[in-house]
N, C-alpha and C positions, 0 to 999 in steps of 0.2 A: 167572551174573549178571556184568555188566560192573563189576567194582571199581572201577577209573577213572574211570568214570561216578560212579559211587555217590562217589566222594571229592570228584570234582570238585564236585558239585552241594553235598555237606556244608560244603565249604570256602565254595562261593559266598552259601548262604541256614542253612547250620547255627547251632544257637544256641550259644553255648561256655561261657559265665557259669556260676557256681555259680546255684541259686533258692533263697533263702536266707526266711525270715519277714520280713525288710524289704520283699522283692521282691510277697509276696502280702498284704499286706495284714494288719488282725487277725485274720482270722479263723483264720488258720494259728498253730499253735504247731511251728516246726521245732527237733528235737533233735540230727539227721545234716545232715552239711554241704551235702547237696543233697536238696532235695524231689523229687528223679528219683528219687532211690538210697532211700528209702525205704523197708524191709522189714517194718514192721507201723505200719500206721496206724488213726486210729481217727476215723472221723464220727461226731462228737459230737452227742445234741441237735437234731436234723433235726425240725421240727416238723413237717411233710408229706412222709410218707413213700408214694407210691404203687407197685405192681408187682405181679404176679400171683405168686399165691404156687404149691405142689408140685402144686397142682388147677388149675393155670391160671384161678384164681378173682381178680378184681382185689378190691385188698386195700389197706388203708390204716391206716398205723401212726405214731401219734403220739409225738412226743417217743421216739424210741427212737435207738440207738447201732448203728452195725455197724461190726464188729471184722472188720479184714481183713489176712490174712496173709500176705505174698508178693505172690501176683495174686488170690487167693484168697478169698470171704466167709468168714469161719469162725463169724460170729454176727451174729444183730441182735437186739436185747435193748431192754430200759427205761434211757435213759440213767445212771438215776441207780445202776445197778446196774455200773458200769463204773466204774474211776480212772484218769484221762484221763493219769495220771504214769508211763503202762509203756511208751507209744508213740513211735514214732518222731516219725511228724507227728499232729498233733490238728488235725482241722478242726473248729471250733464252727458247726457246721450254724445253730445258734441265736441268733448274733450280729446284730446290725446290722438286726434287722427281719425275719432268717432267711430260710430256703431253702426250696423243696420241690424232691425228691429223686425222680428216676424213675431206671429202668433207662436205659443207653446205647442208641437208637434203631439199630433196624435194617435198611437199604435192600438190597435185594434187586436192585435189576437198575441199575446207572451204564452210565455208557462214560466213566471220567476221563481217557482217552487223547485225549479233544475238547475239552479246556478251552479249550483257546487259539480255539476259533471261537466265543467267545462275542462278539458282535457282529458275526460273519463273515457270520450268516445268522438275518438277523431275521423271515423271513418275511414280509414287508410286500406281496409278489405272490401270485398266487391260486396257491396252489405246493399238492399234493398228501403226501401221507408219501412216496409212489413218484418225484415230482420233488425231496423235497429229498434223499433216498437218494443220488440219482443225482448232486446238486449237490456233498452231502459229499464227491465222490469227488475233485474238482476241487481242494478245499481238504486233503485228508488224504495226494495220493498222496505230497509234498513232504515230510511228516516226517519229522523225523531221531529215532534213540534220545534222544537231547538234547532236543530239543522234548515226545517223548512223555513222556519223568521229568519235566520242567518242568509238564507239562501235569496229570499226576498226581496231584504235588503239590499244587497252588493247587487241583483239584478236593477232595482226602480233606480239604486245611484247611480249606475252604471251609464241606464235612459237617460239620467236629467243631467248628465255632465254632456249629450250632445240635443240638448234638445227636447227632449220628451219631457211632456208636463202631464197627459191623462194616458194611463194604460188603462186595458181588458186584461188581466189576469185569468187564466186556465188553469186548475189543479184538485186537487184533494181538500186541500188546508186552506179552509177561510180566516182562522187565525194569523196564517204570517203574511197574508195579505195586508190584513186590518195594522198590523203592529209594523210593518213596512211603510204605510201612508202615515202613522201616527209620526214617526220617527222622521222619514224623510220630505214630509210635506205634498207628495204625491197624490191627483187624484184616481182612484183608482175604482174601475168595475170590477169590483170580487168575485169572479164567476167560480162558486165553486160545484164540483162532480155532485150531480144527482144519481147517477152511476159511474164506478171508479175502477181501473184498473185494480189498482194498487193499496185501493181500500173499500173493500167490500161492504162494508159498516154503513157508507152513505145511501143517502135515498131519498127520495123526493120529500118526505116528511122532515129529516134534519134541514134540507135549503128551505123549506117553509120557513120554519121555527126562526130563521136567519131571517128572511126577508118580514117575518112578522115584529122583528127587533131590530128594525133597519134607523130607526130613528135613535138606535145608545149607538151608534157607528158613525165614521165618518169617511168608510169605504161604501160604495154602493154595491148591496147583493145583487149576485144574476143568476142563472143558472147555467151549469156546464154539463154537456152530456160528450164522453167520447168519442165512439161514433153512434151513430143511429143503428146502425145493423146489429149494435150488441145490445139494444133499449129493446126492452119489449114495446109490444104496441099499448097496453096497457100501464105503463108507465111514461109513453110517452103521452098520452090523454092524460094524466093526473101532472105531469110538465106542463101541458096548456092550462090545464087549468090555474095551476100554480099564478104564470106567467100574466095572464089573464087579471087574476086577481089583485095583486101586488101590481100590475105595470111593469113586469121586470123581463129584462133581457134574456134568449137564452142563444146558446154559442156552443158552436159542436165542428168538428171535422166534418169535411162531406167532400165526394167522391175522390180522396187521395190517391188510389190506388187504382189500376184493375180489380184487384185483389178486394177492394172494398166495396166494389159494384158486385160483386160476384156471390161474394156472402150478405148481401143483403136484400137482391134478389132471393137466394135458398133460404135465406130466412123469413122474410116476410113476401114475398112472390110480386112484389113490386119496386120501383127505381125511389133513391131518396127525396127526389121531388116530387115522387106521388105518396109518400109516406110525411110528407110536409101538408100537402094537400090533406091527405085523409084525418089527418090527427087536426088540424087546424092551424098548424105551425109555421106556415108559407104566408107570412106577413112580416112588416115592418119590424116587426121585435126579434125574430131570428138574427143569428149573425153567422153567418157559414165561415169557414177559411178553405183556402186552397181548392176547391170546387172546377177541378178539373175535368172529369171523365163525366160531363154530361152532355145531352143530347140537346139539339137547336131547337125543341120544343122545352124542355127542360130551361135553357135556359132564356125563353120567353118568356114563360113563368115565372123566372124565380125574379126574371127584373122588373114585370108587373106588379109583383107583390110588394116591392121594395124591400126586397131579403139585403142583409147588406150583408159585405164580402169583402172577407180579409186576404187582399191577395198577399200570397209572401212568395217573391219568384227566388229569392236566394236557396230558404227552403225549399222549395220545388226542385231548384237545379243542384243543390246539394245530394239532397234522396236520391235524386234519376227520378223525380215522381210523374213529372209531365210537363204540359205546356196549360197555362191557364187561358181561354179563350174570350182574353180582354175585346179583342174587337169584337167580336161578336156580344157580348152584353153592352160594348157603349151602345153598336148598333139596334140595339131592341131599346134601348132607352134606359140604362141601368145604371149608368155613369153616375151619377149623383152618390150613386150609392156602394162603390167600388172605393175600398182604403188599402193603407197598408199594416202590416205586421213582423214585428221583429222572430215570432218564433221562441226559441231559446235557443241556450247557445250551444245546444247539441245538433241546431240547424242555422245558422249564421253567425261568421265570423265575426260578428261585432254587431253590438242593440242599439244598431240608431236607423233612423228612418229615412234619411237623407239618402245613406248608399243604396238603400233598399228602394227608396226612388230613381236612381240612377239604373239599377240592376232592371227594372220595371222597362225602362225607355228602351235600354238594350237589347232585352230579353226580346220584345216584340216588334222593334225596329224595319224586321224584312217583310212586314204584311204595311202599319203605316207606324209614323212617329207618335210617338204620345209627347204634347210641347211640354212645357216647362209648366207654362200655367195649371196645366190639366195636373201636372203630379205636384206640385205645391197645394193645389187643390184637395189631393188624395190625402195630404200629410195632416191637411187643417180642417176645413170643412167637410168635406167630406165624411171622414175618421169622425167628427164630431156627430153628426148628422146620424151615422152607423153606430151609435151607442147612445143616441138619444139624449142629447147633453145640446139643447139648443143655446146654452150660454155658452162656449167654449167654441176654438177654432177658428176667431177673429178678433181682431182690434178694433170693436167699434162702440159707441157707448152701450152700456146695459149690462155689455159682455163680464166674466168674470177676468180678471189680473193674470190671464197667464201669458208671460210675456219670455222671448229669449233675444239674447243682445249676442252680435256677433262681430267682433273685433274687424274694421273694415279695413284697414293698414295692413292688413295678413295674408300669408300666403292661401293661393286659393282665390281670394275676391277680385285681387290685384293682378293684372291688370283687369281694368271691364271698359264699356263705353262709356264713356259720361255723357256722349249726346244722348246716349239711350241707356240709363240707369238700370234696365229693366233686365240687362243684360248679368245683373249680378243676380238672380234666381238662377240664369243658368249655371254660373259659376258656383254658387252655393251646391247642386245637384252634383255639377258633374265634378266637379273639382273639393268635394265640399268632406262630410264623414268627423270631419273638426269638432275641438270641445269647445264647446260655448264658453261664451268669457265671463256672462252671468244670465243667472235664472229667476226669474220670478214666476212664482203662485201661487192662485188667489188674493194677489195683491202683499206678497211678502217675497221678498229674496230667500232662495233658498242652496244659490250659487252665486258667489262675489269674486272675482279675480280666478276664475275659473276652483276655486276654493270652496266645497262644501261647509256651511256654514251650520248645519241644524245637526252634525255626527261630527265623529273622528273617524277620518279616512283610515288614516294609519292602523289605527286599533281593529277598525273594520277589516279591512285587509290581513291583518296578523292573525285575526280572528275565522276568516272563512277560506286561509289555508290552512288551516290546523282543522277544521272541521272538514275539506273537502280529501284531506290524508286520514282522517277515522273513518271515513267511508270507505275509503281503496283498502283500507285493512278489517273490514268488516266482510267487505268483496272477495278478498283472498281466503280468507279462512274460512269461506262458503265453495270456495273452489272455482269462483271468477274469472271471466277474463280481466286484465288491469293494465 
């Protein structure tokens, strides 16, 4: 990783201040001089408490406490059975009109290395997935390491102001992944390009070299391939092996298109599920997205192996790409293994996972409903489950601290049933898209009064418009559209 990098952007957008109980508000009791540093805290008093519990059964618990150690849950218990006097920070879950409390959300397939074209390419022409593929290439080949950390960032803060606590990153650049998580507390699967559009340089030997120095990181390597159709088959056999070896994730595009079936057929004389088969890649450790144009044998398959599958229906219905045929994998048995994914924001109007579960229910609504449970499900365990992260995606002990707190007095919750509490998942989904009021993880805040606490917003912000206008003026005197 580029140190240099990494300082320089600290110094430019880093937070420096102690976070002290003045800084959050009541609802904090701090005892240690910074609510970063932290080492046993206590949510206190959470009067909605939702998340699936050791059965992946969704589960709802009132007025209870979790006692968390390090990054650690070590309990959730009945408030009153805890003394809130042993903790470092005490948050009163219960204060002010109180909270409801879910697991940290989890998106399965970004590209935060695209921030900065967010108004670069609005789509406002009859443009296809395969025309603006091709247009990205125009605004991307320009970036610098600098640009791509800038870009990174404003993307994973973006996430964790509604929610999201672990992304799968997609891109070129395993640097402004790694210096994104350093900064914003993010966990993050580094999937970077074993084959790249936009940087021809990569290859399966540079994601080695990553995944064999996974332990000076504190992003997790994976591998990203494009799409398959533009992998040889010989490189995609030295991916498995790769993958194989390390234990490590790999993630790629697959059937997006007609266009995409089409060429990869002529390229390799077979359909991407038998080229998953052939190489050995049709297991658990794949991570497909958008996996639209395949066939009812095809996806037999891929939910036998337990491929897992980033659905993104906003992107789908942005591009004109397709329709993804959610029923038909819950009905083979795949559900488990079905999440969601923000995309970037050259394909969704906004990085949070909540609308993208809403957009999910609608999108498929006239074959049958997806409930509430089933896409809260997608958000948390699921997601977890599809990037191999058995600690994360629930509130139960063992689990890691990733926790988000959602203002229950606010619009959106209010009204719900209170004979039936249960009622407020749906109102989160369908009514929901809201910035969280505070973030925790790994057992640390890393959003207090909906206030990023680990950066400066503002700085951030000043900083990656001025870098997303050196791009549009790089674009122009290339002869760009802008």
């Amino acid at each position: 990783m580029d140190k240099d990098l990494l300082q320089k952007i600290t110094d430019a957008v880093g937070a420096s201040q102690d976070v002290r109980a003045n800084d959050v508000r009541s609802r904090y009791t701090v005892r240690c001089n910074d609510i970063r540093g932290a080492t046993r805290t206590l949510v206190h008093n959470i009067p909605f408490l939702f998340t699936c519990d050791a059965h992946d059964k969704l589960t709802l618990k009132e007025h209870h406490s979790i006692v968390i150690d390090g990054e650690t849950i070590t309990a959730v218990v009945p408030h009153e059975t805890i003394d809130p006097a042993r903790f470092d920070v005490v948050y009163d879950a219960g204060k002010r009109g109180g909270t409801v409390v879910t697991p940290g959300f989890v998106n399965t397939h970004a590209h935060s290395h695209m921030y900065l074209l967010r108004s670069a390419m609005l789509l406002d022409e009859e443009m296809t997935v395969d025309d603006t593929i091709k247009a990205m290439g125009l605004w991307q080949r320009d970036e610098t390491p600098d640009s791509y950390a800038y870009a990174a960032i404003g993307d994973i803060t973006e996430q964790q102001k509604v929610g999201i606590t672990t992304t799968l990153t997609h891109g070129p650049n395993f640097d402004s992944g790694e210096i994104a998580a350093r900064l914003s507390g993010q966990n993050i699967v580094n999937a970077v390009s074993a084959v790249s559009n936009s940087r021809p340089e990569n290859n399966p030997a540079m994601v080695e070299h990553l995944l064999a120095l996974r332990d000076h990181y504190i992003t997790t390597p994976a591998i990203a391939l494009h799409y398959l159709w533009k992998t040889s088959m010989e490189t995609l056999k030295e991916v498995k092996r790769i993958s194989d070896h390390y234990n490590a994730r790999v993630t790629f595009h697959m059937a997006e298109s007609p266009l995409v079936v089409e060429e990869t057929l002529k390229k390799h004389a077979m359909s991407e599920t038998e080229i998953l088969e052939h190489v050995g890649l049709l297991n658990e450790h794949s991570v497909a997205s958008h996996v639209l144009y395949v066939k009812d044998e095809d996806i037999v398959k891929l939910a036998r192996a337990k491929v897992g599958i980033a659905h993104l229906p906003t992107s789908n219905v942005i591009h004109k790409s397709g329709l993804f045929p959610f029923w038909k994998f819950a009905d083979a048995g795949g559900f488990d293994h079905i999440s969601l994914g923000t995309d970037s924001v050259v394909s969704k109007n906004r990085l949070d996972i909540l609308t993208e579960a809403y957009q999910a229910r609608v999108t498929h609504l006239y074959s049958r409903t997806i409930k509430f449970g089933s896409l809260f499900k997608m958000m948390t365990s699921n997601g977890a489950r599809v990037l191999g992260l058995p600690d994360r995606g629930k509130v139960i002990p063992g689990m890691k601290a990733d926790l988000v707190f959602w203002k229950l007095r606010d619009r959106g919750f209010i009204p719900y049933d209170q004979d039936n509490p249960f009622t407020l998942i749906g109102n989160l989904i369908t009514h929901g898209g809201r910035m969280a009021r505070d973030v925790m993880i790994n057992g640390h805040f890393v959003i207090a009064n909906r206030k990023h606490i680990r950066l400066n917003e503002s700085h951030l912000l000043d900083v990656l418009q001025q870098k997303h206008m050196d791009m549009r003026a790089r674009v122009r005197e290339e002869g760009g559209v802008v």
